[in-house]
C-alpha positions in Angstrom: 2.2 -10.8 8.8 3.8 -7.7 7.3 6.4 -6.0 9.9 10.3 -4.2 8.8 13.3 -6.6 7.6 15.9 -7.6 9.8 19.5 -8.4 8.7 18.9 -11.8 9.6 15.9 -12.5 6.8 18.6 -11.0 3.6 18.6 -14.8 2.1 15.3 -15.4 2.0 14.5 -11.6 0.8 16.6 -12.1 -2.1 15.6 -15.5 -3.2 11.6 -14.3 -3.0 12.6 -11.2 -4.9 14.7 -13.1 -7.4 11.8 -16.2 -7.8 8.7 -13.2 -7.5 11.7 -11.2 -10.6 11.7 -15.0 -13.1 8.6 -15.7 -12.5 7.3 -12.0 -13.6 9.5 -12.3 -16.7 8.3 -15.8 -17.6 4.7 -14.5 -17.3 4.4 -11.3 -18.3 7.7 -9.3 -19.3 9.0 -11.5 -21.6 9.2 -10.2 -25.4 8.8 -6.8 -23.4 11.9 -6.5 -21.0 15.1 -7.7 -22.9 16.6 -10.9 -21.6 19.7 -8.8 -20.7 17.8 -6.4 -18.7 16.4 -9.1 -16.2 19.5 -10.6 -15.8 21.4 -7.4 -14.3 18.2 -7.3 -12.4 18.9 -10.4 -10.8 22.4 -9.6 -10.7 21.9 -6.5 -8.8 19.5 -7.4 -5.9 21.8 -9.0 -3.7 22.7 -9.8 -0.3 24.6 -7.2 -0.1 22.0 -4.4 -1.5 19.5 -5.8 0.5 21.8 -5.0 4.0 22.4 -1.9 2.8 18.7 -1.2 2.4 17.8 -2.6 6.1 20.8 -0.5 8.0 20.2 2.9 5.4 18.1 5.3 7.9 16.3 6.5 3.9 15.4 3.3 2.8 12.6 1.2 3.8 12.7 -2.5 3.3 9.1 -4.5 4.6 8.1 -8.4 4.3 5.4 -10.0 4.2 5.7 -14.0 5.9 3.5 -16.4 6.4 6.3 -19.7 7.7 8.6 -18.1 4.7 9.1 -14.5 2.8 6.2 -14.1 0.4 6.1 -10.6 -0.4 9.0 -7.6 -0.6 8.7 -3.8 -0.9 11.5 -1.8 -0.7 12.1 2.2 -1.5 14.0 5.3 -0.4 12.6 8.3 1.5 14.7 11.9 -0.1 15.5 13.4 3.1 13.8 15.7 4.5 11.9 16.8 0.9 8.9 14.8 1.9 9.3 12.5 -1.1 9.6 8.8 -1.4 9.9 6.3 -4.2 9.0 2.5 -4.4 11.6 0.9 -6.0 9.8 -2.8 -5.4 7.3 -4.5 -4.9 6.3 -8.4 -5.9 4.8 -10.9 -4.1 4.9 -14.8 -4.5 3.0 -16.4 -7.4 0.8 -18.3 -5.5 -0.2 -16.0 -3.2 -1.2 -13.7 -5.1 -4.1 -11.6 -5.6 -5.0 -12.3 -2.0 -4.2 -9.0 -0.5 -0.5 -9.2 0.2 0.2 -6.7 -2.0 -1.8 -4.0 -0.4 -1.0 -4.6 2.9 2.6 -4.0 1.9 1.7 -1.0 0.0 -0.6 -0.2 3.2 2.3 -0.9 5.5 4.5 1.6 3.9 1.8 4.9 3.7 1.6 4.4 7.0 5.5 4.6 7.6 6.0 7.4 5.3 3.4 9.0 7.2 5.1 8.9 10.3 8.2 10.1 8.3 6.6 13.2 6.9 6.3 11.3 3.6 3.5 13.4 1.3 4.2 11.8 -2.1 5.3 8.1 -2.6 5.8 7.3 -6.5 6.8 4.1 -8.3 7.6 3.0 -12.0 5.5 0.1 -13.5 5.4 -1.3 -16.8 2.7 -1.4 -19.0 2.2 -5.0 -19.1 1.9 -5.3 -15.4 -2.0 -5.0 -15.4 -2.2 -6.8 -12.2 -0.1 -4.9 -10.8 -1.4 -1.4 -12.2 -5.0 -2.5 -10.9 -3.3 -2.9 -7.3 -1.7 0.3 -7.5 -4.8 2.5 -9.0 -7.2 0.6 -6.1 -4.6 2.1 -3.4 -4.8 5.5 -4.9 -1.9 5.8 -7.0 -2.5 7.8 -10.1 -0.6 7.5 -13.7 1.4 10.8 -14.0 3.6 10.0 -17.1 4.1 7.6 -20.1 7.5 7.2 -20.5 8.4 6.0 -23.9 11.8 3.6 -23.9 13.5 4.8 -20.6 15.2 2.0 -19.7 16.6 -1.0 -21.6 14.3 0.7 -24.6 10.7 0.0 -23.2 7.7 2.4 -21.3 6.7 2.6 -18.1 4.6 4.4 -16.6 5.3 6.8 -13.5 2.2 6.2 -10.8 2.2 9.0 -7.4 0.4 8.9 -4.0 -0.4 11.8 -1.9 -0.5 11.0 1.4 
C-alpha cells in the first residue's frame, strides 16, 4: 500500500531510508560516492527532517508498507512555479524490482497533478542503472550530465512533464 506519511511512521521512515541509503552504497556507490559523503547522508536524514517534511505544506513525503516501511519518496513542490523536485526515492532490497518503485513515483504524479505540478525532476547517479531504467520507463528524460557536482562525482538531472 502506498498512501502519505504520518508523524507517527518518522522511525521506521528513517531506518528504511538509512538501510535502503548502506545497502545502495554497499552495492552500487561504493568506489563512486566517497565514504564521507554517505555518512553526512545518513547523518542528515533524520527524525527530525523527516517531521519537518510531513508538517511542510511544499514537501511531499509518501510510503510504501506492506506490515513495515518498504519504500520512501520524498520532495519539495516551489510554490506556486509549478515545479517539483524528488529529492528520494529507495525502496527495500528485497523487494525490489517488484513495482514498488513506480507506484511511488505513480503516487506522486498524481499528487503534483492535483497541485498544479507540470515538471517533477530528480538527480541520479550514473551507476544507479536500476534505478535510471525505473525512472526512463515512467517518462523521465536525462536533461543534463553533470560532471563532479557534489562530493566530486556526476549525476545526471532526469524531468517529467506532467
Amino acid at each position: 500500500m502506498i498512501r502519505e506519511a504520518k508523524i507517527s511512521d518518522t522511525e521506521e521512515i528513517v531506518s528504511c531510508v538509512r538501510n535502503v541509503m548502506r545497502e545502495a552504497w554497499e552495492r552500487y556507490e561504493k568506489g563512486y560516492y566517497p565514504r564521507k559523503a554517505i555518512d553526512f547522508d545518513l547523518k542528515y536524514f533524520n527524525k527530525e527532517r523527516a517531521e519537518k517534511m510531513i508538517n511542510s505544506e511544499n514537501t511531499f513525503l509518501f510510503i510504501a508498507e506492506e506490515d513495515k516501511i518498504i519504500g520512501v519518496v520524498h520532495g519539495i513542490l516551489y510554490g506556486e512555479s509549478g515545479f517539483g523536485m524528488i529529492h528520494w526515492l529507495g525502496v527495500e532490497f528485497e523487494y525490489q524490482e517488484k513495482g514498488i518503485g513506480k507506484q511511488l513515483l505513480e503516487k506522486v504524479f498524481e499528487y503534483c497533478k492535483k497541485k498544479k505540478i507540470h515538471k517533477i525532476s530528480l538527480y541520479t547517479f550514473p551507476v544507479l542503472r536500476s534505478a535510471i531504467n525505473l525512472y526512463l520507463k515512467t517518462g523521465f528524460v536525462p536533461e543534463a550530465y553533470l560532471k563532479k557536482q557534489w562530493w566530486g562525482v556526476d549525476f545526471i538531472f532526469m524531468s517529467k512533464w506532467l
